[in-house]
C-alpha positions as CSV (number, residue, x, y, z in Angstrom):
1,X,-41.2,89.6,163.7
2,X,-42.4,92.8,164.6
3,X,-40.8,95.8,162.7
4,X,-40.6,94.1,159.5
5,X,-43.0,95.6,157.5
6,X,-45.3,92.7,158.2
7,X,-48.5,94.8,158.4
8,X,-47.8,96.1,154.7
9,X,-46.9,92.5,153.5
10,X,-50.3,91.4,155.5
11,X,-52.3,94.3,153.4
12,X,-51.1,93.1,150.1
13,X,-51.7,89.3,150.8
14,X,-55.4,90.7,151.9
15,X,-56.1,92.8,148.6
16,X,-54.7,89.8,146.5
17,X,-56.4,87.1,147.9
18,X,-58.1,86.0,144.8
19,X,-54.6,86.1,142.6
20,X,-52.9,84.1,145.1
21,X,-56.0,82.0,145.4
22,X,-55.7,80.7,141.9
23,X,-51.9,80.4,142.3
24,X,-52.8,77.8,145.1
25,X,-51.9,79.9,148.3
26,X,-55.4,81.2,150.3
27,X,-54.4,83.8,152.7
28,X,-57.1,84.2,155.9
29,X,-59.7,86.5,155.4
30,X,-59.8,87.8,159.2
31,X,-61.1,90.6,160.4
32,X,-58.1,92.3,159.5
33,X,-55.3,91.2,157.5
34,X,-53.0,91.1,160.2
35,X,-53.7,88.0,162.6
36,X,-52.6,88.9,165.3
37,X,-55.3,89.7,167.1
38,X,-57.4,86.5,166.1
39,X,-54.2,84.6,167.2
40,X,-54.2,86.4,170.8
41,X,-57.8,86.1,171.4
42,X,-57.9,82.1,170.0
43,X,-55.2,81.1,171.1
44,X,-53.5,83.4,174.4
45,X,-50.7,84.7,172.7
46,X,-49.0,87.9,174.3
47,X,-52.3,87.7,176.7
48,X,-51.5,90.7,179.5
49,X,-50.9,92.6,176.1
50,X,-53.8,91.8,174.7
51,X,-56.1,92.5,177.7
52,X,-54.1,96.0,178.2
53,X,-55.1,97.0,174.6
54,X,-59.0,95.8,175.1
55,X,-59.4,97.6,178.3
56,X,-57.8,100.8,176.5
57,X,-60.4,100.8,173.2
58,X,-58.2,99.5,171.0
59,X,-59.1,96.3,170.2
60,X,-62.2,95.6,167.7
61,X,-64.9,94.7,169.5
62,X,-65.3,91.4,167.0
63,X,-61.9,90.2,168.9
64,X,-64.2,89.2,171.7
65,X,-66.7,87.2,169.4
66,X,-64.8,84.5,170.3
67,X,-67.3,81.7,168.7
68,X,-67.5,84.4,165.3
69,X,-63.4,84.0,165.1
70,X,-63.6,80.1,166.1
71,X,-65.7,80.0,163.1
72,X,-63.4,81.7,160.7
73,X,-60.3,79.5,162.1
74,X,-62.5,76.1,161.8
75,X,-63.1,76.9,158.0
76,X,-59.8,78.2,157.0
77,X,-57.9,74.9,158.2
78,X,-60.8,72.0,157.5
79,X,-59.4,72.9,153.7
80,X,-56.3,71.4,153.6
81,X,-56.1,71.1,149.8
82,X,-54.2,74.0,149.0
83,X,-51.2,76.0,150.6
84,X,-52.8,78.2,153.5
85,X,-51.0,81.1,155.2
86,X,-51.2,82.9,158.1
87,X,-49.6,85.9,159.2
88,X,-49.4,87.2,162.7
89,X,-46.2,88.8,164.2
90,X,-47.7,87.6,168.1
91,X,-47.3,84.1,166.8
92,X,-43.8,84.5,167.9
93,X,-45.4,84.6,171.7
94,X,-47.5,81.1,171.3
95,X,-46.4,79.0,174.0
96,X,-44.5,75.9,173.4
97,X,-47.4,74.0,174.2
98,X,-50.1,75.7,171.9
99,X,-47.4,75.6,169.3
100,X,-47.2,71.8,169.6
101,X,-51.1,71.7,170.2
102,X,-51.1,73.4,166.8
103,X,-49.0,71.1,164.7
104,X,-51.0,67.6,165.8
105,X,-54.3,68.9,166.2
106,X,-55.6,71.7,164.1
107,X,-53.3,71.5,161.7
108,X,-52.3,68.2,161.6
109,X,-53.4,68.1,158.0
110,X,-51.3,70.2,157.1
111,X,-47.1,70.2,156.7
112,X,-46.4,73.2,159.1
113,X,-43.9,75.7,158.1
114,X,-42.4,78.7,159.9
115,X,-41.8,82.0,158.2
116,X,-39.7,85.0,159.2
117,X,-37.9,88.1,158.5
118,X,-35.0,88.7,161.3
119,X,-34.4,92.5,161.5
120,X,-31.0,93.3,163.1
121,X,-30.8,94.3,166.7
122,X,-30.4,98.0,166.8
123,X,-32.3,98.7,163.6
124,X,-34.9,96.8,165.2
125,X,-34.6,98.8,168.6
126,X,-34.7,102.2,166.9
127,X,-38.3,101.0,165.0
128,X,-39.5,99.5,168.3
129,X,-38.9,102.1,170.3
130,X,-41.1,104.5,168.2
131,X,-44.1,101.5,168.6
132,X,-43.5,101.4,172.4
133,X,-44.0,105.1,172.8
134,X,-47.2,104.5,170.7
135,X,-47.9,102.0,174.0
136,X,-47.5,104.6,176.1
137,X,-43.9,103.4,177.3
138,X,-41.6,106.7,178.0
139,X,-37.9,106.9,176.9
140,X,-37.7,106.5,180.9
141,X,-39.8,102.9,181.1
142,X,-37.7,102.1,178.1
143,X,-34.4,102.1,180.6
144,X,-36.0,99.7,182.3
145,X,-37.8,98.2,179.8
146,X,-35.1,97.9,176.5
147,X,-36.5,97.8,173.0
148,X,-35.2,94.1,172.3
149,X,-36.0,91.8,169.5
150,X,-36.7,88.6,171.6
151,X,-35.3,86.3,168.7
152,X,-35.0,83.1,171.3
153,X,-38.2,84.0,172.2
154,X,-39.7,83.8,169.2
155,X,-38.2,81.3,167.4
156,X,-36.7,78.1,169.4
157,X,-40.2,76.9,170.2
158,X,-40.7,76.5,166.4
159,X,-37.0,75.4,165.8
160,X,-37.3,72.9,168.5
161,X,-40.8,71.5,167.4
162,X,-41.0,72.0,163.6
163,X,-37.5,71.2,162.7
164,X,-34.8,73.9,161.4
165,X,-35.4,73.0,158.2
166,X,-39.2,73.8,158.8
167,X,-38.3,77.6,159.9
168,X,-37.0,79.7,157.1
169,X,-35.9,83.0,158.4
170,X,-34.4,85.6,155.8
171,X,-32.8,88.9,157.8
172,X,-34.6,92.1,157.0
173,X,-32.1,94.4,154.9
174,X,-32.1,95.8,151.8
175,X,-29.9,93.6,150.5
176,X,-31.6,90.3,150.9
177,X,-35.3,91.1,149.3
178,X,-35.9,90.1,146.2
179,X,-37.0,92.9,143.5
180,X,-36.4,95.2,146.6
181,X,-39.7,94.3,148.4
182,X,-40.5,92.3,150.9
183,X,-44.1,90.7,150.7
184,X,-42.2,89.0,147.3
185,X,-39.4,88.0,149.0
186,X,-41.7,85.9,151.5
187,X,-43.6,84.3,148.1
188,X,-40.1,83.3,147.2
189,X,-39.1,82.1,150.5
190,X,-42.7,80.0,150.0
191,X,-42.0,78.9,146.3
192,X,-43.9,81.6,144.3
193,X,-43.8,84.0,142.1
194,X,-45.5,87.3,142.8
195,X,-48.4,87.7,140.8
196,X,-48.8,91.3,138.8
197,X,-48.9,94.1,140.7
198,X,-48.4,92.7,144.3
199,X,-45.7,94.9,146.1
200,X,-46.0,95.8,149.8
201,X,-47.2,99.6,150.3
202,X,-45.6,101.8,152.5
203,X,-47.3,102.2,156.3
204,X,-46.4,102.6,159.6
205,X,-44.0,105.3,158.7
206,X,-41.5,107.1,161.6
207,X,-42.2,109.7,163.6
208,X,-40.7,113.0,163.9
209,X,-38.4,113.7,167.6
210,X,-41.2,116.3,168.0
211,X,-44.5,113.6,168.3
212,X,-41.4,111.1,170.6
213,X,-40.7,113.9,173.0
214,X,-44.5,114.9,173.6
215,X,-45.8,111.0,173.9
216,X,-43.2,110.3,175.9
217,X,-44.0,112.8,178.5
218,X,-47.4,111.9,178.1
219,X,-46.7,108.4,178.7
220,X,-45.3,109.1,181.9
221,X,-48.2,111.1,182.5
222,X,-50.1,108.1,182.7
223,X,-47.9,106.5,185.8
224,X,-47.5,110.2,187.4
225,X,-50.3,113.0,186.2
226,X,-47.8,115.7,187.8
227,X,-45.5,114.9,184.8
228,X,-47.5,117.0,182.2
229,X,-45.9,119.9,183.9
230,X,-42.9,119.3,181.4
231,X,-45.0,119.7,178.5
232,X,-44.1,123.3,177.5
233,X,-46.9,125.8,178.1
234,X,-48.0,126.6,174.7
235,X,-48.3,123.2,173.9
236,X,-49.8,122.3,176.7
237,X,-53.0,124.5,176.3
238,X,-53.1,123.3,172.8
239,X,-53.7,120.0,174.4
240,X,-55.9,121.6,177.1
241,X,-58.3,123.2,174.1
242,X,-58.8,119.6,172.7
243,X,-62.5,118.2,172.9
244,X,-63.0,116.1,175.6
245,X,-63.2,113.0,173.7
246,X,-59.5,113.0,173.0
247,X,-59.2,111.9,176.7
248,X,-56.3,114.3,177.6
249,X,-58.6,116.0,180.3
250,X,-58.5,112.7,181.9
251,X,-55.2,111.9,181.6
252,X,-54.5,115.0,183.4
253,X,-57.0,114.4,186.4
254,X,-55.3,111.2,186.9
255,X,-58.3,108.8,185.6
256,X,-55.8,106.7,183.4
257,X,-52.9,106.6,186.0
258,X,-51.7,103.4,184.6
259,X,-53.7,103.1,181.2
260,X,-52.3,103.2,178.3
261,X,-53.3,106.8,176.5
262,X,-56.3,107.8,174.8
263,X,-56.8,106.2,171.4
264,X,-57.4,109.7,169.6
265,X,-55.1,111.2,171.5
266,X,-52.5,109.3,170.5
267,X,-53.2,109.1,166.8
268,X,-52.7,113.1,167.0
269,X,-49.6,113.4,169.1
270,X,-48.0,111.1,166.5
271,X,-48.8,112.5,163.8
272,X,-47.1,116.0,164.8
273,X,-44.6,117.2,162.4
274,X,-40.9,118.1,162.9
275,X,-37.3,116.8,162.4
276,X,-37.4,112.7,162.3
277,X,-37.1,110.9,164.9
278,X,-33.9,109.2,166.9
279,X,-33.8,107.4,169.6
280,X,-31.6,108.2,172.7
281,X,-28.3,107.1,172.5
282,X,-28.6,105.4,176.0
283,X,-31.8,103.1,174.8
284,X,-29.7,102.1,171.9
285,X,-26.9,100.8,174.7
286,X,-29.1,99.2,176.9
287,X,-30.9,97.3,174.3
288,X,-27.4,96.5,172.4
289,X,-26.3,95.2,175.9
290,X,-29.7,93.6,177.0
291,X,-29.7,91.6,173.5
292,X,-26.1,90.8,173.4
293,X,-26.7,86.6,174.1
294,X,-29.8,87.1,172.1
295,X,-28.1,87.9,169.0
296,X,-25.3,85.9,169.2
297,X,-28.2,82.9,169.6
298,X,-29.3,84.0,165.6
299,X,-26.6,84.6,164.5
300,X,-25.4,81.1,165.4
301,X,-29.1,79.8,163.6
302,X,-28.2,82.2,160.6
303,X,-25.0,81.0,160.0
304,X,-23.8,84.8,159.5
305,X,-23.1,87.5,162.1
306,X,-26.2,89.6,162.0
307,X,-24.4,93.1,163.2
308,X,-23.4,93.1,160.5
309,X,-26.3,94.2,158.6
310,X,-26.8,97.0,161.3
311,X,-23.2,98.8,160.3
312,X,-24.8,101.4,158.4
313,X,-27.3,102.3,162.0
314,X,-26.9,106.2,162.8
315,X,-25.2,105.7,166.4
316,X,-25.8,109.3,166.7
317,X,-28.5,110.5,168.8
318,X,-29.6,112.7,171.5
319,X,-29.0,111.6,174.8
320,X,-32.0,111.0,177.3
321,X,-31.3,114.0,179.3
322,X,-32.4,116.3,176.2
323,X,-34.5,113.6,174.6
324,X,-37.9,115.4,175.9
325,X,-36.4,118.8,175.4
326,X,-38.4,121.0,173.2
327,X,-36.7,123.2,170.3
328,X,-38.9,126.4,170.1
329,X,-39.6,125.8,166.8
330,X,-40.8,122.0,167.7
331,X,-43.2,124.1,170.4
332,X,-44.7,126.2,167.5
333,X,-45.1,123.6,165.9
334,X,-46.6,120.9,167.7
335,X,-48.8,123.6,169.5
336,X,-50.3,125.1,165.7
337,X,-51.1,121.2,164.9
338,X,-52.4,121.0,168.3
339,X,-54.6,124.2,167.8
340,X,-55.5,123.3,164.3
341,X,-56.8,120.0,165.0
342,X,-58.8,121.1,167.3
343,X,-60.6,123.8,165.1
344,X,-61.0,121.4,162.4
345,X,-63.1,118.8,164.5
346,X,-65.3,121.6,166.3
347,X,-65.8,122.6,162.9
348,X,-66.8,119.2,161.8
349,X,-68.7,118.0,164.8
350,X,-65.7,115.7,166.3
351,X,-65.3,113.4,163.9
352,X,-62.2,111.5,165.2
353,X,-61.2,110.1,161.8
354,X,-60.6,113.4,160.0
355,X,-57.0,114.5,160.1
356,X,-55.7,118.0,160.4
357,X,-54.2,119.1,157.3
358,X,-51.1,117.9,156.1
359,X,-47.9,119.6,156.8
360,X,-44.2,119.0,155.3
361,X,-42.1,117.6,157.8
């Protein structure tokens, strides 16, 4: 699943290929250590997502080498001697029948086993929600368009083709990893022991309200260029003062009206400091309601009422109406990053990886 620190238990696997190697577990070395993207472009998996993400600059251009990745996959599986593992969180949007192509053809030499963590439903929506408005969803598309965790989705294809007892899931809380960390808690689900030093780092970490509040706005910018006008003023020359490769000179003009945002824009905006982030108490309700059936689905596979784990959530939140209001301290703020950033890379001839300097949020 998504949300589930996957990408930092994929990074670990990566840098300890070798150690698992010799332990008899080879983990794909991909182009990344997240699959994902090999798995959408071999195989169709999440496809209108995927094409969305290539036509916006984010996917690697090696995603489209389509006979490069072919060639990775083909030598990966042709060795069936050892344990192999895979890990891709849009392998939960395989179809059925790739999923059963899968199991007899490519990997008929191999006994084919399902792996998951299931985070609880409104822990789950509050993490999503922060990744959607990395998509450039607003808190308004999100209304319509409810952070859910899609656990049918995801999982009966592989329950109904693999066998339950072929799709271990353990539920993402504190509670149930072993040594407290995840990436060894899925080497236990798979029979082994961690080898030294293998722990899953800390990444994708949240966002402050500030960073939510301006990509959202920009997000809707993207539908209805008129919407920048919320931005507040200060900020909004901040953003005008950018260079022009950050895209939001476009985004204004009305060149992406339905693209997802800028690449470098983004990876500013979200970086802005402030007070963390919480999602709008309507979004919570309206995923809670659009998941109810959903959740009562896994908790019927678990065995064990899955709310539960969510009991400690913060229900508190702001409500959507002030959820894109600025604080003037949140305006001084994001506008100095703003500002700062954009000295630094003038300074530094636009180089798109540096990073303004850190600041204590």
């Amino acid at each position: 699943m998504h949300k589930t620190a996957s990408t930092a238990c994929q990074r670990a696997f990566d840098a300890h290929r070798p150690h698992l190697a010799r332990l008899g577990l080879r983990y794909l070395a991909g182009p990344a250590p997240n699959h994902s993207f090999l798995i959408m472009a071999l195989f169709g998996a999440d496809g209108e997502k995927f094409d969305r993400m290539r036509d916006a600059g984010y996917i690697k251009p090696v995603y489209l080498n389509t006979d490069y990745l072919s060639g990775l996959w083909r030598a990966f599986i042709d060795d069936s001697r050892t344990d192999a593992l895979l890990s891709a969180e849009a392998g939960g949007y395989l179809s059925k029948e790739r999923i059963r192509g899968l199991r007899d053809e490519d990997l008929r030499n191999f006994d084919l086993t399902a792996l998951a963590f299931v985070r609880p439903p409104l822990s789950f929506a509050r993490s999503a929600a922060q990744q959607m408005l990395k998509q450039s969803h607003s808190f308004a598309m999100m209304m319509h368009q409810p952070p859910v965790p899609d656990y049918r989705v995801r999982f009966e294809k592989y329950i109904d083709l693999l066998d339950r007892d072929r799709v271990l899931l353990e539920i993402f809380h504190a509670s149930r990893m072993r040594e407290g960390d995840p990436a060894v808690t899925l080497l236990a689900m798979m029979g082994y022991a961690a080898p030294a030093g293998l722990k899953a780092p800390r990444v994708n970490e949240s966002m402050s309200a500030t960073a939510a509040k301006l990509l959202s706005i920009l997000a809707d910018a993207t539908a209805d260029p008129g919407r920048i006008e919320r931005v507040p003023m200060p900020v909004l020359r901040a953003l005008r003062a950018l260079p022009s490769k950050f895209g939001f000179g476009e985004l204004e003009r009305g060149s992406l009206r339905g693209a997802m945002m800028p690449r470098r824009l983004l990876r500013l905006a979200q970086d802005i400091p402030g007070p963390p982030f919480a999602m709008p108490v309507e979004i919570g309700d309206a995923a809670e309601e659009a998941s109810s059936e959903d959740v009562a689905w896994i908790s019927d596979v678990l065995a064990t009422d899955i709310k539960v784990f969510d009991s400690d959530y913060p229900r508190a939140g702001p409500l959507l109406a002030d959820a894109e209001t600025f604080e003037p301290d949140e305006i001084r703020v994001a506008a100095d990053w703003l500002s700062r950033s954009a000295r630094i890379r003038r300074r530094i001839g636009g180089d798109s990886r540096a990073r303004p300097p850190s600041t204590d949020s």
